[in-house]
N, C-alpha and C positions, 0 to 999 in steps of 0.2 A: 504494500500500500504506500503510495507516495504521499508526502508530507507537505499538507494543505496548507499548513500555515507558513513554508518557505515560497509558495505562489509556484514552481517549479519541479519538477523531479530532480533527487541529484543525480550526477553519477560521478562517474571515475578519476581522481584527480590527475592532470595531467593529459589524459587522452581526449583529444580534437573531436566535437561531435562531427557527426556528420556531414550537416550543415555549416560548419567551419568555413568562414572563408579563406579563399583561394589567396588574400593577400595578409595573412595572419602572418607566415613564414617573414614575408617582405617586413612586415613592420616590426617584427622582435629583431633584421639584419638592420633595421634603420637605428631601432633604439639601441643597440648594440654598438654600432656605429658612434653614434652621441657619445653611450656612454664611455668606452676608450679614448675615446679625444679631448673628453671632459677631464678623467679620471685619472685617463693611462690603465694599463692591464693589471698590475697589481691592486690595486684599490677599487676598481669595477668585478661586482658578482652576480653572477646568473639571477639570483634574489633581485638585485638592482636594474637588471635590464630585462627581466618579467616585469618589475612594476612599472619603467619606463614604458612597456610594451603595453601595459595593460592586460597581462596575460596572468596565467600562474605558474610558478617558476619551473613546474614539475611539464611543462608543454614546452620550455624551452628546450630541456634535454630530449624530451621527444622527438624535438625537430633536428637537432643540433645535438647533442650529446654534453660532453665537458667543456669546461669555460675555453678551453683551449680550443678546441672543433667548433665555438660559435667566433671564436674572437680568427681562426682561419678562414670560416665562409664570409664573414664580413667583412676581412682586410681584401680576400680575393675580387670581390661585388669592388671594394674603393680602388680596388687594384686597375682592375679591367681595363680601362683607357689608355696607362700604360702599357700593358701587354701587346700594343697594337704595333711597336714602336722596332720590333724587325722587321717587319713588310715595308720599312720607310727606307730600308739598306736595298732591295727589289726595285723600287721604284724607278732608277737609273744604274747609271755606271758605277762599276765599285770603287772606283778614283773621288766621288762626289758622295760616297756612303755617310763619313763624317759629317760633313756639316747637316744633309737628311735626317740624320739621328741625332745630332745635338739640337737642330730647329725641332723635330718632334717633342724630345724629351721637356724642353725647356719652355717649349708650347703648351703640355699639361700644367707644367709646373706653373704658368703664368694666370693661365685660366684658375679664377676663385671657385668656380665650381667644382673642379676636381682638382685641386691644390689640400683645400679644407680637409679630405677624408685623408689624403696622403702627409699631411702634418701628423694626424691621428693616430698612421701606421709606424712613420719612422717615431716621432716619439714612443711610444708604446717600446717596439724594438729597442732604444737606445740603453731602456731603462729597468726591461726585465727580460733573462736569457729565455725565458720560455717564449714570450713573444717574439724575440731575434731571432728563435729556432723555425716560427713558423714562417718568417718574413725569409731569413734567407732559404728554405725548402720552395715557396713559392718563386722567388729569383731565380734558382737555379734551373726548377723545374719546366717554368710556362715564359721566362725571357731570356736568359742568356742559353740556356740549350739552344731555340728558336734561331738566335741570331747567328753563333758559332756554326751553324748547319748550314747557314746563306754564305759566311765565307770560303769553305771550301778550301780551307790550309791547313797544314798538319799540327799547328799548333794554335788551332783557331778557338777552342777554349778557351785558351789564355789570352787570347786577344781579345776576347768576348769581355771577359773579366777586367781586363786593365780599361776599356773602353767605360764600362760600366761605371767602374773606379773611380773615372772623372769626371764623367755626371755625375753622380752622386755626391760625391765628395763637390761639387758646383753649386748642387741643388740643398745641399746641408749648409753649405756657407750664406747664400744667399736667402732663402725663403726657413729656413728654420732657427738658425744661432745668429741670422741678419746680421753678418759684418762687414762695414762702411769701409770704401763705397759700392764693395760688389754687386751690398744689399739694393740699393739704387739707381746704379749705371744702368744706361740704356739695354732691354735684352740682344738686340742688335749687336750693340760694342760685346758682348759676351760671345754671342755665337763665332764672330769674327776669329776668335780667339782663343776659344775652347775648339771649334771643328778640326783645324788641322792637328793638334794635338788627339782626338778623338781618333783622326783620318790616320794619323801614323800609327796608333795601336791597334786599327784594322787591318792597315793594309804596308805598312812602311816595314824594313828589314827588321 
C-alpha cells in the first residue's frame, strides 16, 4: 500500500524512474562542471554536485560511478573542442602545421566560452594527483596519440609531446597564472612567435 500522506509512491533511492529525463545525465555533467571550477577536485563531493544537480547523490553514481569517473566525463564534455585541434595539422602542408595548431589551440583558449571549463580542468589537475591522472590519460589518449599519427616520423610521439609542451606551458602562463605582459599582448604577436617554435618540434631535425 502506498503512503497517502507522502502524495506519491516511493521507490528506490538512486535508480532513475522511468520517466526520467533524457537530460538529467546532462545537468549532474553541468553541475559537476561548476562545481570543480568553483571548488577544485579535492573539496567538491558527489553529495555537493547531487545537490547542485538537484538530484540524489545515490543517481549520481548510477550515472557516473566515483567522484573520479564523474569528474572524467565532465573534464572530457569541457575537453571536447580541444580535441579537434589535430585535424588542424591535415588541413595543409606539414611545413604550415605549426602555426595551424598554435592558431587553433590558442583560439579555444581565447574564446570565454570554452576557456571557462578549461581553467576548471587545469586547475583541478595542478592541485590534486588524482585529477592530473585523469587529465593526463585523456591527453594522451584522445590528442596527442591523434596528432603523432598525422606526422608520420619515427619519433613522432615525442614531437607530439614537446609541441604540446609549448602550448600548454603558453596557455598556463597567459590565461591561468596571467603573467604580464604575455597575459595581455596581442594573440596575434603570440602566434607569430610560439608557431615556429611549435613548427620545429613537429617537423624540424
Amino acid at each position: 500500500m502506498s503512503d497517502v500522506t507522502g502524495g506519491t509512491p516511493g521507490r528506490r533511492r538512486g535508480r532513475p524512474p522511468r520517466t526520467e529525463s533524457a537530460g538529467t545525465r546532462d545537468r549532474i555533467l553541468s553541475a559537476a562542471r561548476e562545481e570543480f571550477s568553483e571548488r577544485g577536485y579535492e573539496k567538491t563531493s558527489v553529495r555537493g554536485i547531487a545537490k547542485a544537480a538537484g538530484v540524489d547523490s545515490a543517481l549520481v553514481h548510477h550515472y557516473f560511478g566515483t567522484k573520479e569517473q564523474v569528474f572524467e566525463a565532465a573534464i572530457e564534455v569541457a575537453f571536447a573542442p580541444a580535441l579537434d585541434a589535430p585535424a588542424a595539422i591535415e588541413e595543409g602542408p606539414l611545413d604550415g602545421a605549426g602555426e595551424r595548431l598554435t592558431r587553433f589551440v590558442l583560439g579555444v583558449w581565447e574564446n570565454p566560452t570554452t576557456r571557462a571549463p578549461l581553467l576548471a580542468i587545469v586547475r583541478s589537475a595542478v592541485n590534486n594527483e588524482t585529477a592530473a591522472a585523469v587529465f593526463r590519460r585523456l591527453i594522451a589518449s584522445q590528442l596527442l596519440r591523434h596528432i603523432s599519427a598525422r606526422l608520420d616520423l619515427p619519433d613522432a610521439e615525442l614531437r607530439a609531446e614537446l609541441a604540446a609542451a609549448q602550448l600548454v606551458g603558453c596557455a598556463m602562463l597567459r590565461y591561468v597564472i596571467k603573467v604580464e605582459p604575455l597575459a595581455s599582448v596581442d594573440v596575434e604577436s603570440i602566434i607569430a612567435r610560439v608557431a615556429p617554435v611549435v613548427q620545429g618540434h613537429l617537423t624540424g631535425p
